[in-house]
Backbone bond lengths (Angstrom), bond angles and torsions (degrees), N, CA, C in turn:
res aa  C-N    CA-C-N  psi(-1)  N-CA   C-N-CA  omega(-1)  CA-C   N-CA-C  phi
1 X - - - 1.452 - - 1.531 110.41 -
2 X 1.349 120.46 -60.99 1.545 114.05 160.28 1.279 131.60 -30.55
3 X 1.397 109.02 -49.17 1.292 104.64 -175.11 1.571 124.01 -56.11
4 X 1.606 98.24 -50.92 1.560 144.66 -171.57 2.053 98.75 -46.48
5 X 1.903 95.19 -47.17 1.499 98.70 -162.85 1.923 105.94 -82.68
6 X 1.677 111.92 -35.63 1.564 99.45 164.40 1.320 97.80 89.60
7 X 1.060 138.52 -34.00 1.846 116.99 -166.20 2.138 95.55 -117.85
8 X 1.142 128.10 -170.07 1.255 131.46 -151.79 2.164 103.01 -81.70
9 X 1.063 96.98 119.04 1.776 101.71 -173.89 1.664 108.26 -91.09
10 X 1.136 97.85 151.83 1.332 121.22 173.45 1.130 129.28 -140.87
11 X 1.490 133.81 141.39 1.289 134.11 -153.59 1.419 99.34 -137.65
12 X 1.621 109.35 158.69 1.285 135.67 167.52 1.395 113.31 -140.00
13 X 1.525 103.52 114.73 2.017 115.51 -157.56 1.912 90.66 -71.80
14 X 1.389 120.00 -4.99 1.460 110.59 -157.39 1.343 117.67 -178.82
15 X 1.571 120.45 141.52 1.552 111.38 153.92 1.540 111.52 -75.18
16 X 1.912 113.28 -59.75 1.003 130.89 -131.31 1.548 106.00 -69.46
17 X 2.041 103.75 -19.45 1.588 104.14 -172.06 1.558 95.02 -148.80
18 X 1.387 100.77 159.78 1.615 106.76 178.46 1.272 114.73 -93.94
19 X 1.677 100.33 151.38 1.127 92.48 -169.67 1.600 117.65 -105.80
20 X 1.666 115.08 146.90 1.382 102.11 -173.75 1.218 113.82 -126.64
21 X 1.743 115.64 178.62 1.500 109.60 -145.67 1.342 118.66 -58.76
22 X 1.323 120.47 -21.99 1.644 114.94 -166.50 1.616 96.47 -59.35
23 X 1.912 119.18 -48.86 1.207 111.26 -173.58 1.533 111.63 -75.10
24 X 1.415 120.85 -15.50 1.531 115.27 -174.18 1.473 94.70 -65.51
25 X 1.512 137.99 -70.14 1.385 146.04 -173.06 1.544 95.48 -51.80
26 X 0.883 139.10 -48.82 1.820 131.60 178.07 1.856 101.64 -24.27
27 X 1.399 101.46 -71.50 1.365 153.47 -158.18 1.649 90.20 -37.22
28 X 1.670 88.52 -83.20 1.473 91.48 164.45 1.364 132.94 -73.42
29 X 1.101 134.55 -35.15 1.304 116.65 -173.37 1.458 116.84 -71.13
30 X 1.270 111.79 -7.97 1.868 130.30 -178.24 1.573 104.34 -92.50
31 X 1.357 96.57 0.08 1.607 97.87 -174.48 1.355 131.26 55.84
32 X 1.740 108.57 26.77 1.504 111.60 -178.14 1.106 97.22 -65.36
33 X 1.260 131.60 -26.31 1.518 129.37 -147.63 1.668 118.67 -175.54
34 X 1.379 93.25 155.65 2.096 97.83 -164.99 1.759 96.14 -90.11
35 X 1.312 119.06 -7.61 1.689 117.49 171.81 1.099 109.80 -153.86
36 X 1.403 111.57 -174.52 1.256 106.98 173.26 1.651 105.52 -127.93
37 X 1.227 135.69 132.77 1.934 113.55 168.13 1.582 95.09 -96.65
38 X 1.554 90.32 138.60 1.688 117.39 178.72 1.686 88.18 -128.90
39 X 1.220 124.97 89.25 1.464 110.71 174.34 1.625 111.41 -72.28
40 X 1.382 102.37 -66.14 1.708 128.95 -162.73 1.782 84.91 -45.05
41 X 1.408 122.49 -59.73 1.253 136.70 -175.03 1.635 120.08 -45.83
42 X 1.794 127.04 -40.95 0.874 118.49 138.05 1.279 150.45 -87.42
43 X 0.996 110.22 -14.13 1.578 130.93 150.23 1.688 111.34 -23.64
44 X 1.478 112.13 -67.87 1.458 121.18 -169.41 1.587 98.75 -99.70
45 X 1.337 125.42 7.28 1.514 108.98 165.19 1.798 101.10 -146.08
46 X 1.597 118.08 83.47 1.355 114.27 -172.97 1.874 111.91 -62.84
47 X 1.256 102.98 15.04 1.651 95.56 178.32 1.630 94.78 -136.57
48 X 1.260 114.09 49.19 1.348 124.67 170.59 1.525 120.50 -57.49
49 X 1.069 105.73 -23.28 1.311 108.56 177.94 1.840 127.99 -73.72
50 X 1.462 92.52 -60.83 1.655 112.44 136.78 1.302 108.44 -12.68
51 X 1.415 114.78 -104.81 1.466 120.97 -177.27 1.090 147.63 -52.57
52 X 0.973 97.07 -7.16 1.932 120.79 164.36 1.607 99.94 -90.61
53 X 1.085 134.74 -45.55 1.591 124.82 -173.21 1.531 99.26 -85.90
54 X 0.979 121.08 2.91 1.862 108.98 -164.45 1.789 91.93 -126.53
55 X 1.339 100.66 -11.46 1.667 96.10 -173.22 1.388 128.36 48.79
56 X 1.825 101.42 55.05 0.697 133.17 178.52 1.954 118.69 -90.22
57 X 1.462 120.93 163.56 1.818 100.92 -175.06 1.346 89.27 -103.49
58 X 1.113 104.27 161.57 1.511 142.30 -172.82 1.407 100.82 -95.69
59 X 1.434 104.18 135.11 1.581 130.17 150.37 1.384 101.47 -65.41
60 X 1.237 103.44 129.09 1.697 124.05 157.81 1.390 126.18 -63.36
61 X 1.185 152.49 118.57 1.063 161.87 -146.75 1.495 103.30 -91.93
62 X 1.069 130.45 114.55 1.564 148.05 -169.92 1.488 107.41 -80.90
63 X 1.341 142.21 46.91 1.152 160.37 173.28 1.347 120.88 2.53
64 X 1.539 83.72 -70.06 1.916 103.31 171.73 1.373 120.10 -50.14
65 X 1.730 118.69 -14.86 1.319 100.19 175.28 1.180 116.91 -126.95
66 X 1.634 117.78 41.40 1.037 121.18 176.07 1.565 116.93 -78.02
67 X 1.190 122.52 160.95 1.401 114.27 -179.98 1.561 131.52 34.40
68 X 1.592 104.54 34.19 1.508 114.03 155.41 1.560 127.12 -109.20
69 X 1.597 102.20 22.49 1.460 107.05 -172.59 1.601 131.48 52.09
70 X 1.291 107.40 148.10 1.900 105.33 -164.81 1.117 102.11 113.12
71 X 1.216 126.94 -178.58 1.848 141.89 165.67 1.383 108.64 -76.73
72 X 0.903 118.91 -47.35 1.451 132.08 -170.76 1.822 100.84 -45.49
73 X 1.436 120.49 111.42 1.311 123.13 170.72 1.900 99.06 101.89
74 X 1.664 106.90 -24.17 1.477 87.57 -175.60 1.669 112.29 -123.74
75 X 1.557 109.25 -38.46 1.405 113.68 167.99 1.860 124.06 -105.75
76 X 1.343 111.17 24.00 1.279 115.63 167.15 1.659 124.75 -120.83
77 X 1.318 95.12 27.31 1.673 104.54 168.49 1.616 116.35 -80.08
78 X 1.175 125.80 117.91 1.556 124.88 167.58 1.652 120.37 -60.43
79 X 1.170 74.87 134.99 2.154 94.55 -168.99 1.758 83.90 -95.09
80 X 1.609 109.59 144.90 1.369 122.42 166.20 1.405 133.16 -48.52
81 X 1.428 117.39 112.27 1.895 115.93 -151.69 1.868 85.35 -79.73
């Protein structure tokens, strides 16, 4: 399928579970893929990036309020003070 599509790929290892960095770096460094999508994962930690290189813990992703519109579930997650 990569090959076939030609412009920059991106992957998602899953619905049922999120995926985390050991498999995100797999992903890429195996060259399955040019990214990785972690939605649920940045969603509940908007400085995901941060905390994955600093090995930092993760906010839990508030499930129940995904996709009911408002902030609530998407812009009231705390970024690392």
């Amino acid at each position: 399928l990569r090959e076939r599509f030609g412009g920059p790929f991106l992957l998602n290892s899953g619905f049922g579970r999120v995926t985390e960095l050991p498999e995100a770096r797999h992903i890429v460094e195996d060259d399955l893929a040019d990214a990785v999508v972690v939605g649920r994962e940045l969603i509940a930690n908007p400085d995901l990036v941060r905390r994955w290189e600093e090995g930092l813990e993760l906010n839990t992703p508030d499930q129940p309020t995904f996709y009911l519109g408002g902030e609530r579930g998407y812009t009231d997650y705390a970024f690392v003070g």
